[in-house]
N, C-alpha and C positions, 0 to 999 in steps of 0.2 A: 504493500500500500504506500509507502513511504518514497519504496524509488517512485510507484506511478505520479506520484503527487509532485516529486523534485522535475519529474520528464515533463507534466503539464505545467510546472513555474516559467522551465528552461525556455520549453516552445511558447508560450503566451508573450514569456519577453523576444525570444528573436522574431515572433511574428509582428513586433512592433517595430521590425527592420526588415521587412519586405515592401519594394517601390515606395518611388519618391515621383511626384507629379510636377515640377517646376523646376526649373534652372535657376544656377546662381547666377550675379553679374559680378565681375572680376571688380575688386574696389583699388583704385587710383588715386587717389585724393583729387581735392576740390584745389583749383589755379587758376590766375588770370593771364593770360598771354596778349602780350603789348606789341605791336607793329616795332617797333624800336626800344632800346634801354638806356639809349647814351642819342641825346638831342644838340648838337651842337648849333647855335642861332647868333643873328648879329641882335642887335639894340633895334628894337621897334620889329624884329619879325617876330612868324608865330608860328606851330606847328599845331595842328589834329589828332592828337592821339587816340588809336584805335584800340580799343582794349574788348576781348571775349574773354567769357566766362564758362570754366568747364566744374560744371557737378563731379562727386565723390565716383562717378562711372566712367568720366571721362567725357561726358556730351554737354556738347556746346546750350546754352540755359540763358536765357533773360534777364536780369537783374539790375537792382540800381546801384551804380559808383558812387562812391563819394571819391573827392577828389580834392587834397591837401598840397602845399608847396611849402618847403621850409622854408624858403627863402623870399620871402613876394616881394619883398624890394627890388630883387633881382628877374624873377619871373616868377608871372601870375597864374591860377589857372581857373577856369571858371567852372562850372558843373556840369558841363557839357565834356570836358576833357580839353579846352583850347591852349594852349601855352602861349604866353606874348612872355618876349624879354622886356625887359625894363632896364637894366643896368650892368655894366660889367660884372664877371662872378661867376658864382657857381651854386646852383640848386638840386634840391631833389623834390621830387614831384612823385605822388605815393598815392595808390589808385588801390580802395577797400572795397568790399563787397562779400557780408556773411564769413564775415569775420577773417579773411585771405586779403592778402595784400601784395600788392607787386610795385615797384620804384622806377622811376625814368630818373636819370643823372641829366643836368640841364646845365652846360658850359656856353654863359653869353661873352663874347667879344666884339671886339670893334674891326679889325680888319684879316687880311689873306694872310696874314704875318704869324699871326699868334694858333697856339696849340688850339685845334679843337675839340682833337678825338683823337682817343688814343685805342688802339683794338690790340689784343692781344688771341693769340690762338694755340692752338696743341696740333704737332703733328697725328694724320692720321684722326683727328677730332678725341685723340685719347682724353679719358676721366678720369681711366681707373688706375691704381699704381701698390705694387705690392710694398711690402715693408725694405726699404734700402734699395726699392728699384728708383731710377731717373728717368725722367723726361726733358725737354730741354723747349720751353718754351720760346714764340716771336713775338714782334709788338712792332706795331708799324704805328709812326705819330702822324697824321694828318691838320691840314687847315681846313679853314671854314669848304673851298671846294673838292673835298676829300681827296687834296694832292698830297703825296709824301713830302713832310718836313725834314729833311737830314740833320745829322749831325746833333741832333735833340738829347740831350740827358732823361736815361729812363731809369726809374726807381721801382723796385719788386718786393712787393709782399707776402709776406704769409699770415691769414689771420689766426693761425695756431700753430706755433711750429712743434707742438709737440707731435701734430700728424705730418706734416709735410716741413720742409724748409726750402727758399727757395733764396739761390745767390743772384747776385746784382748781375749777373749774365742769362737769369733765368730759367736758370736747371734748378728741378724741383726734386725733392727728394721723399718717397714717404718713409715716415717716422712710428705712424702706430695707427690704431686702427679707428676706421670715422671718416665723417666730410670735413672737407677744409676748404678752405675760400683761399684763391691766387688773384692777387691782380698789382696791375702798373700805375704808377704816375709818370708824365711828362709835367713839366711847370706847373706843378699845381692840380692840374688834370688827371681824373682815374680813370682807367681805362673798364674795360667789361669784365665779368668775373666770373672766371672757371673755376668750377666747383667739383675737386676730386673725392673721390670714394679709394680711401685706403686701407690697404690689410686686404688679403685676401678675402672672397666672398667663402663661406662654406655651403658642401656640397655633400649628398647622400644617394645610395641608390635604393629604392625601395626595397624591403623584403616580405615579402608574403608571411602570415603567421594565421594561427588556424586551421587550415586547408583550405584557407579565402584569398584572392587573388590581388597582387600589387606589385606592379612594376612599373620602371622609367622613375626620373631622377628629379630631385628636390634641391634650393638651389636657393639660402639667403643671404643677403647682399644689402649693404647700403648705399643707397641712388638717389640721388638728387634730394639729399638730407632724409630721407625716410628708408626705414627699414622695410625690405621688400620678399615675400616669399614667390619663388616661381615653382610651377611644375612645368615638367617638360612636357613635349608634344607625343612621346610616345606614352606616357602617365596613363595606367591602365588601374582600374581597382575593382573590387564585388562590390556593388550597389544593393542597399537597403536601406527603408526609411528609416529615416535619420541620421545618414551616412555624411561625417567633420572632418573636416581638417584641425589635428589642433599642435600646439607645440609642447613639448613636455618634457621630463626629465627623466620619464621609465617608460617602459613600454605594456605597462602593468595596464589593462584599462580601465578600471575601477578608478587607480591612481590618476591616470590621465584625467578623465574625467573631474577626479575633488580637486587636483591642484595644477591641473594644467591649461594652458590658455589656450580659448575655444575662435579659430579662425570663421570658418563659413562652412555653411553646409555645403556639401556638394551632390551634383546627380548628373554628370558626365565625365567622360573622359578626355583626355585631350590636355596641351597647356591651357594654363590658371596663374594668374598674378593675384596676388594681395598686398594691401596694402598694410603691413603689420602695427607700422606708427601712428594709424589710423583708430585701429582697435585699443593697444597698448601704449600711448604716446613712450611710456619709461622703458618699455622693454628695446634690452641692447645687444646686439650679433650676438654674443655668448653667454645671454643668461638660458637656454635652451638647447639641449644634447641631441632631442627626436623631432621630427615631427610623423605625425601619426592619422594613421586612416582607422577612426574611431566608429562603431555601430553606437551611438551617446545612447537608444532607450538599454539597450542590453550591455552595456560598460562595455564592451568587445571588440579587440583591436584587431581590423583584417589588415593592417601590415603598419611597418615603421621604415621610417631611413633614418640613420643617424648622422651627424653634420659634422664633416669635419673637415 
């Protein structure tokens, strides 16, 4: 009587992990993306700034700007997003919306002489850079008609040299692991700013447990300052209602479940991005050893990859 009783608990709860009717949507976070980031203008011009708005999904959305200038003495901006200079100098101009923010740098001058804009870039558009590897950054100084200025003194930064360091030639080094913010001055003038992701991403290949099926490889990484979970495109697993993604530090499921952090349901196969800074703004590349393909009603893990 007792096994029949434990066989009717077993199957009442895995029957709460058969089919699932909906699809996930991969979470991205919510960004404004600006026509330009760096406005160079004389006195009395004005620029249009074109700004859209991407929801938590990634799609373009409606919404109202508010729109600030540090500097309005030097340029103003209006609600509409207009930029007028006003005076020699240097501004920033900071464009909100549902609590995201994005910055335009505003360098007003007076004639073809003087720095307007300074760009900087990475071979090959590289981001990413392992512990003690180098890149070797360029920076071109431009005037108001985005000719090359020669012979211009250029200065480099790093906004954390505990991740990166970068010398007065440009070569960037990383240091540990994180984003870090690079960028130039010419007179005064900062140029655009790349933003590397260092230290290695860690990486796992699924393992089936159970006699439930999971394969294809797991893959987190910091990108554009959030932490980012991918699966891969071969990412195959058993599907049952209720079938998560979660991260964790055993592969016990009960465990998973009480102390580990619950990503998205899923009910396909295929690549998958998450947004993990999304969920967890605290959680950091190495507070998490698994992640795990969890049945959450029956605590029951049909497979793990470990990260490393």
């Amino acid at each position: 009587m007792r096994s029949r009783i434990l066989y009717l608990l077993v199957f009442s709860l895995l029957g709460g992990c058969i089919g699932v009717d909906y699809e996930d949507d991969p979470i991205v976070g919510e960004r404004i993306e600006l026509d330009l980031v760096q406005v160079p203008l004389r006195v009395g011009d004005t620029h249009q700034v074109t700004a859209i708005f991407y929801d938590q999904y990634g799609l373009q959305k409606p919404t109202t700007f508010v729109w600030t200038s540090s500097q309005p003495q030097i340029a103003t901006v209006n609600e509409g997003g207009l930029i007028t200079a006003q005076s020699v100098g240097q501004a920033s101009v900071v464009v909100t919306a549902s609590g995201v923010e994005a910055t335009i740098s505003v360098n007003v001058i007076l004639d073809e002489n003087q720095v307007a804009s300074v760009v900087i870039s990475s071979p090959a558009n590289q981001t990413s850079l392992r512990i003690a590897e180098m890149v070797s950054l360029s920076a071109v100084v431009n005037n108001i008609d985005n000719e090359p200025l020669p012979g211009r003194t250029i200065e480099w930064f790093s906004e954390n040299s505990a991740l990166a360091t970068v010398n007065q030639n440009g070569v960037v080094t990383g240091t540990g692991i994180g984003m870090v913010d690079i960028h130039a001055k010419s007179e005064g003038v900062k140029s655009n700013i790349i933003t590397f992701s260092v230290g290695q991403g860690l990486t796992g290949n699924f393992i089936a447990a159970g006699g439930y099926k999971a394969v294809g490889m797991a893959t987190l990484s910091v990108m554009d300052n959030k932490l980012i979970l991918q699966l891969s495109n071969n990412f195959e697993t058993s599907f049952a209602l209720g079938t998560f993604i979660y991260l964790a530090n055993s592969t016990n499921g009960a465990q998973v479940r009480a102390s580990g952090l619950e990503i998205a349901q899923i009910s396909t196969n295929g690549a998958k991005t998450f947004d993990i800074s999304a969920i967890s703004p605290t959680t950091g590349l190495l507070d998490y050893k698994y992640v795990i393909i969890l049945c959450k009603p029956a605590s029951l893990t049909f497979g793990y990859a470990e990260l490393k």
